[in-house]
DRENDO-586766 format. One record per residue (C-alpha): x, y, z; residue in three letters. Coordinates in nm, 2 decimals, padded with zeros to 4 digits. Example, Ala and Ser with C-alpha at 12.3 -4.5 7.8 and 13.67 -1.06 7.14 Angstrom:
! residues 2
((01.23, -00.45, 00.78), 'Ala')
((01.37, -00.11, 00.71), 'Ser')
***
This chain:
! residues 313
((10.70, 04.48, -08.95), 'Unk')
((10.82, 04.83, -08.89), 'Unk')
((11.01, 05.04, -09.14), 'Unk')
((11.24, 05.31, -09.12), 'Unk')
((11.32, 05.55, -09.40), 'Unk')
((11.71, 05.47, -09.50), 'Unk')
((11.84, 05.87, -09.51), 'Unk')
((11.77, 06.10, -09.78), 'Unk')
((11.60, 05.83, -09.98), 'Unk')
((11.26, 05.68, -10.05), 'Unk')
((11.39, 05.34, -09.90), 'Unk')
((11.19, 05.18, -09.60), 'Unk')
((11.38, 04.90, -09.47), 'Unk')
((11.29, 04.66, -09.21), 'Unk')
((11.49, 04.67, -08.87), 'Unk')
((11.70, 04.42, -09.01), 'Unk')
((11.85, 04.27, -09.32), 'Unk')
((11.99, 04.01, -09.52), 'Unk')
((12.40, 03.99, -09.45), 'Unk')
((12.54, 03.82, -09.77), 'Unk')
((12.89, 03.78, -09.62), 'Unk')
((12.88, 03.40, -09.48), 'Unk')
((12.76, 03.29, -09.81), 'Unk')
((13.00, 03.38, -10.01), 'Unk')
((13.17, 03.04, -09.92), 'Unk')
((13.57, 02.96, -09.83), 'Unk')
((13.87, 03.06, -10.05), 'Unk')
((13.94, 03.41, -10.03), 'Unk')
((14.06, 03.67, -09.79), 'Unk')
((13.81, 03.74, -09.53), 'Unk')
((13.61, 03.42, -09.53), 'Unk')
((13.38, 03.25, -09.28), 'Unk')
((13.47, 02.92, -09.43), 'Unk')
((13.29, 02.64, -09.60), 'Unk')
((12.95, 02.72, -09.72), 'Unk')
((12.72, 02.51, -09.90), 'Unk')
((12.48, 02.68, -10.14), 'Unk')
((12.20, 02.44, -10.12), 'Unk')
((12.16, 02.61, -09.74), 'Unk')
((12.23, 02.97, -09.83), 'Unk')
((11.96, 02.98, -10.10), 'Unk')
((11.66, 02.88, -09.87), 'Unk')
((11.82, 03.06, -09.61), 'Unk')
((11.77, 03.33, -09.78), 'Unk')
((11.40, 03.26, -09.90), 'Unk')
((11.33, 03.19, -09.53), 'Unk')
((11.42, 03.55, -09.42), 'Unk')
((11.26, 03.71, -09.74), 'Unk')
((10.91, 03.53, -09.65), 'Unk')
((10.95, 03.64, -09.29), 'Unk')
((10.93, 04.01, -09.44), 'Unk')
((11.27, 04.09, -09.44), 'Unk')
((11.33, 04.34, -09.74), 'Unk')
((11.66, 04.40, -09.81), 'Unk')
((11.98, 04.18, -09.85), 'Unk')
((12.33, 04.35, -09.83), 'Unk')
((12.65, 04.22, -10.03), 'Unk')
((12.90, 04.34, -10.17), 'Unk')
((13.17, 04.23, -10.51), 'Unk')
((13.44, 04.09, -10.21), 'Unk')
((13.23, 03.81, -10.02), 'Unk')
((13.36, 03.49, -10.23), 'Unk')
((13.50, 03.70, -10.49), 'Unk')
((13.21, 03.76, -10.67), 'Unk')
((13.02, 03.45, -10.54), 'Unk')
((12.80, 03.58, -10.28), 'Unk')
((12.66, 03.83, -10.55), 'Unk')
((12.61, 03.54, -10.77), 'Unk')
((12.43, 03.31, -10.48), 'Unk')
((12.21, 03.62, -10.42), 'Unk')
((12.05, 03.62, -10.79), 'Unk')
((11.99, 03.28, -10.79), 'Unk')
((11.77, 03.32, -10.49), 'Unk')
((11.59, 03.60, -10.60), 'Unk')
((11.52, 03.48, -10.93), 'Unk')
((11.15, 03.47, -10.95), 'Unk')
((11.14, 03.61, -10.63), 'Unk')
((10.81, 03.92, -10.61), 'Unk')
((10.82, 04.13, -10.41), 'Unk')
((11.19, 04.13, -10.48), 'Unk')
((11.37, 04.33, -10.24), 'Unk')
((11.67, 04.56, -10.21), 'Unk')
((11.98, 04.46, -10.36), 'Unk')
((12.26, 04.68, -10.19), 'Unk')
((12.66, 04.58, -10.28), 'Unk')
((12.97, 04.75, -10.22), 'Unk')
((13.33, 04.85, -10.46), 'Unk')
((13.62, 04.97, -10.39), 'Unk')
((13.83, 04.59, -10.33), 'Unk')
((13.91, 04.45, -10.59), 'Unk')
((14.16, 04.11, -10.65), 'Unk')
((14.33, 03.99, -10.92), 'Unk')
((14.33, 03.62, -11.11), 'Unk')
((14.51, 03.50, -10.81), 'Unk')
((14.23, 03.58, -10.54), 'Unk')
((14.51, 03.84, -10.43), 'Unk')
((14.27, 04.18, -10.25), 'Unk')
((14.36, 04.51, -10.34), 'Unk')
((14.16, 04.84, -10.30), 'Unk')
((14.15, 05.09, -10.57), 'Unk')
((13.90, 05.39, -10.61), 'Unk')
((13.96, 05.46, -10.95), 'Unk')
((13.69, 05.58, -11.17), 'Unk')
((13.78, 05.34, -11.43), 'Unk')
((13.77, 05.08, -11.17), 'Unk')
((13.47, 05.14, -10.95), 'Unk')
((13.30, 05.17, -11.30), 'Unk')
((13.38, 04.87, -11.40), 'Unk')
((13.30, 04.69, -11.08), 'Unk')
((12.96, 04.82, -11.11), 'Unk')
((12.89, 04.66, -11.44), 'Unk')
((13.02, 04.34, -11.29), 'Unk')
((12.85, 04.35, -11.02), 'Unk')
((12.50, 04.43, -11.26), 'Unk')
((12.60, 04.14, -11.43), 'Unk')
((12.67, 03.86, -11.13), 'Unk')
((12.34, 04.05, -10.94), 'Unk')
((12.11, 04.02, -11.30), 'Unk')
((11.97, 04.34, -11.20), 'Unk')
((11.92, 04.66, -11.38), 'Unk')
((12.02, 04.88, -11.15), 'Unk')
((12.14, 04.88, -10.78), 'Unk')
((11.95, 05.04, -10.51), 'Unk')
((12.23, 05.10, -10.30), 'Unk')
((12.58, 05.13, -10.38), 'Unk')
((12.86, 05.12, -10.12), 'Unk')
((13.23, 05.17, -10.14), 'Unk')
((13.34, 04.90, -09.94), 'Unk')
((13.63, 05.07, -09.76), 'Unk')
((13.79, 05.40, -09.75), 'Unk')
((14.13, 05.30, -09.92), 'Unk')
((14.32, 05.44, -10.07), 'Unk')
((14.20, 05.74, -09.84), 'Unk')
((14.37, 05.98, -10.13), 'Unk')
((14.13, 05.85, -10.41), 'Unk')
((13.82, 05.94, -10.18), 'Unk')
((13.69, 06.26, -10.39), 'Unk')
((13.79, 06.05, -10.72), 'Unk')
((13.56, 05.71, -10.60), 'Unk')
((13.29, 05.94, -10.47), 'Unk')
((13.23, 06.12, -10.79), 'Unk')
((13.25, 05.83, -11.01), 'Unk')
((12.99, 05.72, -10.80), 'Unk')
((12.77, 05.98, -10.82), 'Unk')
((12.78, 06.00, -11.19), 'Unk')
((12.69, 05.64, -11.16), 'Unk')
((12.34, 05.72, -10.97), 'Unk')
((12.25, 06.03, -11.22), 'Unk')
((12.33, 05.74, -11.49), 'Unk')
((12.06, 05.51, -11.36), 'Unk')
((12.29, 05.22, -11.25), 'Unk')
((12.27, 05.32, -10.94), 'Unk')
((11.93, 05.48, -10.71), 'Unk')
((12.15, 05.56, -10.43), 'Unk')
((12.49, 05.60, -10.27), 'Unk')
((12.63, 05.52, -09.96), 'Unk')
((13.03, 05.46, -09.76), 'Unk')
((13.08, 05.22, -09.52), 'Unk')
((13.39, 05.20, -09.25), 'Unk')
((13.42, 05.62, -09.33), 'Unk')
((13.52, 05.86, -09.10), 'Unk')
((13.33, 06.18, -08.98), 'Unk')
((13.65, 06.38, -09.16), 'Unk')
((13.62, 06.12, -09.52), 'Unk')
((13.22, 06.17, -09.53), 'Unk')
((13.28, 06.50, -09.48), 'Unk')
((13.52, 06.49, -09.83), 'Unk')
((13.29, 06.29, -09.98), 'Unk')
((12.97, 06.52, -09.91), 'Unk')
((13.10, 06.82, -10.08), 'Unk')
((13.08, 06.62, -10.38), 'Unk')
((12.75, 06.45, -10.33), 'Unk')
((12.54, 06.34, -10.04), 'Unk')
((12.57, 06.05, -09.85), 'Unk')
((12.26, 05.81, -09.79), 'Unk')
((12.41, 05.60, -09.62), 'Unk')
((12.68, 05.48, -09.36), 'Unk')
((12.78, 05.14, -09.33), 'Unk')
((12.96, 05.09, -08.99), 'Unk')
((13.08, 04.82, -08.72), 'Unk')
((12.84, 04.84, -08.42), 'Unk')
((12.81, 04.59, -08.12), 'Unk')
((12.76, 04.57, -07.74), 'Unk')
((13.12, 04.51, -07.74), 'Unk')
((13.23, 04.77, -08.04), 'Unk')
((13.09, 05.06, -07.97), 'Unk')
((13.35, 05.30, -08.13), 'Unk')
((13.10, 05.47, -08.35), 'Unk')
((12.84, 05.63, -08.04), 'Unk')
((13.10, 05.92, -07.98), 'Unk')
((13.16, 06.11, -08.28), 'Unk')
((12.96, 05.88, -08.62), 'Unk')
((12.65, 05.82, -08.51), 'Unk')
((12.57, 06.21, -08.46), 'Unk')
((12.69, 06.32, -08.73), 'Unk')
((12.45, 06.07, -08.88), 'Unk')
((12.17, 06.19, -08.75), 'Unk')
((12.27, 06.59, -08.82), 'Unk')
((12.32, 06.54, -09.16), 'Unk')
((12.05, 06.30, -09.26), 'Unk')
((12.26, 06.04, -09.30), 'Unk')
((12.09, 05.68, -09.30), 'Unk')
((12.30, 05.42, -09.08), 'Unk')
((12.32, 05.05, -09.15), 'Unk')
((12.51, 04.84, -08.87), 'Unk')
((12.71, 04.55, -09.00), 'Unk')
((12.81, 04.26, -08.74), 'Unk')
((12.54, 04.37, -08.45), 'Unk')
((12.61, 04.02, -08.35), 'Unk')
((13.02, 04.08, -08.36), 'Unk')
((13.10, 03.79, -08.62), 'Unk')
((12.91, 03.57, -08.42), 'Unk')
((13.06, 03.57, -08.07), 'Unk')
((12.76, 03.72, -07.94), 'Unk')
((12.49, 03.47, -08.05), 'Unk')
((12.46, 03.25, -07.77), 'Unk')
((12.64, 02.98, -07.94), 'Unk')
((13.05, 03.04, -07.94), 'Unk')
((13.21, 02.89, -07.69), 'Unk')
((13.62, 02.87, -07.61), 'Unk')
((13.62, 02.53, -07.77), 'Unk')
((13.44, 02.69, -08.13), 'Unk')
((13.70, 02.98, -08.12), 'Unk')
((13.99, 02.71, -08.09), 'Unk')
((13.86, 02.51, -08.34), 'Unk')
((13.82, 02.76, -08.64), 'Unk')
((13.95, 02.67, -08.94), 'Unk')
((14.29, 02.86, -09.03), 'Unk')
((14.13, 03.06, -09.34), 'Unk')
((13.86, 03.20, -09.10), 'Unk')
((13.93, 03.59, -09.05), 'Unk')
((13.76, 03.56, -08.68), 'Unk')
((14.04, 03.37, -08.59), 'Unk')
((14.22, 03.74, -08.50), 'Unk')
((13.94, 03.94, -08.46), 'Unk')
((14.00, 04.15, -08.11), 'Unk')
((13.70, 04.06, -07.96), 'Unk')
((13.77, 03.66, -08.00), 'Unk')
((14.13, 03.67, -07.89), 'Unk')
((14.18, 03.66, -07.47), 'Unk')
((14.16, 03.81, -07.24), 'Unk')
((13.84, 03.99, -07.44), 'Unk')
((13.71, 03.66, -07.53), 'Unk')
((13.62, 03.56, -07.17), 'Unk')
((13.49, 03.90, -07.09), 'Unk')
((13.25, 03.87, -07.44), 'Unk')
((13.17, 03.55, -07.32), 'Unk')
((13.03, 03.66, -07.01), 'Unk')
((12.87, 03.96, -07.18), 'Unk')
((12.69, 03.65, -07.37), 'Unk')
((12.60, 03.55, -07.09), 'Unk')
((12.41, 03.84, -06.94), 'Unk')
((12.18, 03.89, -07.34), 'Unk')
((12.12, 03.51, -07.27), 'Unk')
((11.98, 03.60, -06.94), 'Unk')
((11.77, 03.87, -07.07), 'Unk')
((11.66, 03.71, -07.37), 'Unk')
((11.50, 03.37, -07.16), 'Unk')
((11.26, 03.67, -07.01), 'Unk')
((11.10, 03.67, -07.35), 'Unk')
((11.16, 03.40, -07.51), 'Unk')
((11.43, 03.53, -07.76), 'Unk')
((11.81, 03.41, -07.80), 'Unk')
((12.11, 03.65, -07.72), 'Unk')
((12.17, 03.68, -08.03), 'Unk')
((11.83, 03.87, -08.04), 'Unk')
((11.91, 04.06, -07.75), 'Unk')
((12.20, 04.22, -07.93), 'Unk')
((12.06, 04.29, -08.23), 'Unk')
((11.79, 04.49, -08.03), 'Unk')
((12.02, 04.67, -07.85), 'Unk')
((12.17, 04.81, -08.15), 'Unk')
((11.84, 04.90, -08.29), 'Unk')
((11.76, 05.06, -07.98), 'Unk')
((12.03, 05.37, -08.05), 'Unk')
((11.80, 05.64, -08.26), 'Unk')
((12.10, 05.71, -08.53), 'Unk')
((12.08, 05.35, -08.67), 'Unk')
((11.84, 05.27, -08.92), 'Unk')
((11.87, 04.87, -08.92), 'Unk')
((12.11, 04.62, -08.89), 'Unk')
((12.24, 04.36, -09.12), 'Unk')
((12.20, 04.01, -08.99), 'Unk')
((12.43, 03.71, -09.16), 'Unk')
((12.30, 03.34, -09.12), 'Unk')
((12.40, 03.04, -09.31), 'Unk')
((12.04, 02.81, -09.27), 'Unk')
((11.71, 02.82, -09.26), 'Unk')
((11.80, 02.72, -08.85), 'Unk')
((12.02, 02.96, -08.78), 'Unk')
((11.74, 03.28, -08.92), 'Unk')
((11.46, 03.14, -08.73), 'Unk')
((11.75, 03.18, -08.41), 'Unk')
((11.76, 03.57, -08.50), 'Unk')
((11.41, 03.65, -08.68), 'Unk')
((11.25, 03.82, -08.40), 'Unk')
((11.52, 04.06, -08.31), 'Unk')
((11.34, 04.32, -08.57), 'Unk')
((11.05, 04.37, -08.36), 'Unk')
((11.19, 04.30, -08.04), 'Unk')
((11.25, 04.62, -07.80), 'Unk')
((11.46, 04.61, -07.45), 'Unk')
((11.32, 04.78, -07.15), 'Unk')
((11.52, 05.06, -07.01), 'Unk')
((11.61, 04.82, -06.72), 'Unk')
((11.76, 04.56, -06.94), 'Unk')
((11.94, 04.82, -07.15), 'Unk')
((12.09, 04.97, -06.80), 'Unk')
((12.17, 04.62, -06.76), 'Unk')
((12.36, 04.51, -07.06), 'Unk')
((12.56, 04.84, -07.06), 'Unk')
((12.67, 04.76, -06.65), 'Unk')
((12.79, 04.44, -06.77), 'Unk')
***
């Protein structure tokens, strides 16, 4: 399986990666809804024995739960792969969410996060979000005294501006970015991605397959159907008239994937793979199942035709 190297780092990651969000179960802002842990654990197993070698989380998913599911399936585990987690929200006995970059609290979020992970050290920590946006340059550092402390091999920002990582890069370098990219959010081509590539900054897609929508197996009926604690319910893209229009987008991967034998799901992933800036792409699942739907998209390139093709559509 092909690696790339993740920035400035000694990382080589697969194309894809292990998305802890799903698993972090129902019950807190931001939640796919129920999840049972007796699929998330071989689900996990299932994409580590493919040859996946990283698995991304971070402290929010379940409130601490995903990070918790993630040990239990890597307990034992050898090779073990990279464990990557994100700070920066952080929620109170309630489950109420708040941000906060802190030094006292991103330190402290690392320690729990060591704790709920049983790790050592993390290979790649994250802040989560860029809020509050004044508290940048005080997160940042605390983070990089984190990494020359050992908790911590590298650093990385997800959902940052060009303008934030600048901030945050005259403190410390950046890794790695963490941003939205999908055939149908492609926000981050015009100003992110090259500024990426200029500054040797590794890129890590989340939601290649946009929550979902774009795996083949959403429908109208799915959408209408969600339960009222799942965040999709909102989500632009799944919200008419875009919904249709993705829909038929869907339609078009699905096409292109039945050439080779892959799922659209597949087809997006690739795509996203296929811009030189990213690095890899996260990849959630919830099952053994639902992997094998989405296992081949890390080796699985698009023509120049097809990509002409998805971007006409």
């Amino acid at each position: 399986m092909e690696l790339r190297r993740l920035g400035n780092s000694d990382l080589h990651l697969t194309r894809i990666g292990i998305g802890a969000w799903a698993i972090g179960g129902q019950g807190w802002y931001g939640s796919m809804g129920p999840q049972r842990e007796e699929d998330s654990v071989p689900a996990i197993h299932a994409a580590l024995d493919h040859g996946l070698n990283w698995i991304d989380t971070a402290a929010l998913y379940g409130l601490g739960h995903s990070e918790e599911v993630v040990a239990r399936a890597l307990r034992g585990r050898q090779p073990r792969p990279y464990v990557f987690t994100k700070c920066e929200r952080v929620w109170d006995s309630a489950g109420n969410v708040g941000a906060s970059l802190k030094a006292k609290s991103i330190r402290r979020e690392c320690e729990d996060s060591l704790r709920r992970l049983q790790v050592d050290v993390i290979d790649l920590y994250q802040i989560h979000w860029p809020e509050p946006d004044a508290d940048i340059e005080e997160g940042w550092s605390e983070l990089a005294r984190l990494k020359e402390e050992g908790k911590v091999r590298y650093i990385g920002v997800s959902n940052f501006s060009v303008n934030q990582m600048k901030r945050a890069m005259a403190i410390a370098p950046i890794t790695s970015l963490q941003p939205p990219y999908a055939v149908v959010r492609r926000e981050i081509e015009k100003e992110i991605l090259p500024f990426c590539a200029a500054h040797d900054i590794g890129v890590i897609v989340y939601s290649p397959m946009y929550a979902g929508l774009l795996t083949g197996a959403m429908t109208k009926e799915r959408v209408a159907n969600f339960l009222p604690e799942d965040w999709r319910k909102n989500l632009p893209g799944f919200v008419e008239p875009a919904l249709s229009r993705n829909l038929q987008i869907v339609e078009v991967l699905r096409r292109i994937g039945k050439r080779h034998g892959r799922s659209a799901g597949e087809v997006a992933i690739a795509w996203t793979l296929n811009n030189p800036a990213v690095t890899a792409a996260i990849v959630g699942f919830r099952s053994p199942r639902q992997f094998e739907g989405i296992a081949g998209a890390a080796d699985f390139r698009l023509s120049t035709d097809e990509l002409r093709e998805i971007d006409e559509a």
